[in-house]
DOVOTI-505030 format. One record per residue (C-alpha): chain; z, y, x. Coordinates in steps of 0.05 Angstrom, whole numbers, plus 5000, padded with zeros to 4 digits. Layout:
residues N
KEBA  chain     Z     Y     X
KEBA      A     Z     Y     X
...
***
This chain:
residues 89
KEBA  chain     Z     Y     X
KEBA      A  2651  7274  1313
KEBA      A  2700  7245  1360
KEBA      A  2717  7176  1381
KEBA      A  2758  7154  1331
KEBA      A  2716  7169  1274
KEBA      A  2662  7134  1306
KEBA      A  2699  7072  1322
KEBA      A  2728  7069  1249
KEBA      A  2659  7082  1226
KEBA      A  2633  7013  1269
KEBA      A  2702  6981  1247
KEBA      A  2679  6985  1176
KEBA      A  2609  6975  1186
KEBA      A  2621  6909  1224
KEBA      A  2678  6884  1174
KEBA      A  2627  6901  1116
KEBA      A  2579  6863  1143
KEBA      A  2624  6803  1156
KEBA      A  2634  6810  1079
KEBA      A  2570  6809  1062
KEBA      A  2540  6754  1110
KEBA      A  2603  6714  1090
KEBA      A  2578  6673  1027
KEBA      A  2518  6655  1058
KEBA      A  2548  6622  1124
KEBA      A  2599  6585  1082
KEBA      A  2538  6557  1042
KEBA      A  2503  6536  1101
KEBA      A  2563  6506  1140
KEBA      A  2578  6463  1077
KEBA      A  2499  6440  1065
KEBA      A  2496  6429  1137
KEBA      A  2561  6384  1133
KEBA      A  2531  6344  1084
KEBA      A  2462  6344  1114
KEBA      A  2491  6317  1176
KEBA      A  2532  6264  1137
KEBA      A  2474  6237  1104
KEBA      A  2440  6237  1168
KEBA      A  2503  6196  1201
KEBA      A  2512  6149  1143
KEBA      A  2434  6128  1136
KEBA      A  2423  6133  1205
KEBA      A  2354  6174  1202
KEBA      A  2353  6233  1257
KEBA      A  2291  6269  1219
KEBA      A  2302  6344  1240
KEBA      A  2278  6368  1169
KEBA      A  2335  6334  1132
KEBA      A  2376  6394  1162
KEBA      A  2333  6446  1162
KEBA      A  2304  6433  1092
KEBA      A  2360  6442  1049
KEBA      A  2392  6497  1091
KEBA      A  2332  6531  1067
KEBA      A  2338  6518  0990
KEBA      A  2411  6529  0998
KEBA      A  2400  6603  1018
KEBA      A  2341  6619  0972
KEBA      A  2379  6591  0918
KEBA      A  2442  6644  0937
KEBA      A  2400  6695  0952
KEBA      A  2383  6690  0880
KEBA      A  2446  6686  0858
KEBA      A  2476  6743  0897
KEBA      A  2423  6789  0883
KEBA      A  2459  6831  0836
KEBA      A  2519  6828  0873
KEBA      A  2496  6847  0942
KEBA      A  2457  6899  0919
KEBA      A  2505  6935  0883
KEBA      A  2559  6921  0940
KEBA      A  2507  6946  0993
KEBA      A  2488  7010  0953
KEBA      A  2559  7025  0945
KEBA      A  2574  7022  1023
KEBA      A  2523  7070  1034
KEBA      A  2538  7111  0988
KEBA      A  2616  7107  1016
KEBA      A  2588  7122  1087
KEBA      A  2544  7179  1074
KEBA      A  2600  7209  1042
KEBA      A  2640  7192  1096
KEBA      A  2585  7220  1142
KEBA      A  2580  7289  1108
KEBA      A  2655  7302  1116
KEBA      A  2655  7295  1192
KEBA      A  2599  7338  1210
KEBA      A  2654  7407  1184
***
C-alpha cells in the first residue's frame, strides 16, 4: 500500500466520521443553547440543568438514528473492506 492510499483511506475515514457524529453535535449545541438561556433568563446556575437534557437529547437521537446509522455504518465498512481487498494486489 503506499502513501496515498493510506492517506485517502484516513481522508474518508475521518470525513465519515464527521458525518456520522454530525447530527448528534448539532443536537447538543442547540439543547445546550437553550439550556444555557433558561439558565440566563431565570437566573439559576444548577449544573444539572445543562447536563440533564443534553443527556435525553442524545438518548432520544440515538433512538431515532438507530436505523440510519446502522445501515450508514455497515455500508462504510463494507465500502472499505472492499476498498481494502483491492490494494493488497
Amino acid at each position: 500500500m503506499n502513501p496515498e492510499l493510506a492517506i485517502d483511506l484516513f481522508k474518508t475515514t475521518v470525513l465519515y466520521a464527521l458525518y456520522v457524529v454530525s447530527p448528534f453535535l448539532g443536537a447538543m449545541l442547540v439543547v445546550g443553547l437553550l439550556a444555557s438561556l433558561f439558565q440566563s433568563i431565570t437566573s439559576m446556575q444548577e449544573n444539572t440543568l445543562t447536563f440533564a437534557p443534553k443527556l435525553v437529547a442524545l438518548a432520544g437521537m440515538l433512538v431515532l438514528l438507530a436505523p440510519w446509522l446502522l445501515r450508514s455504518l455497515t455500508e462504510f465498512t463494507i465500502t472499505i473492506i472492499g476498498r481494502l481487498a483491492t490494494l493488497a494486489h
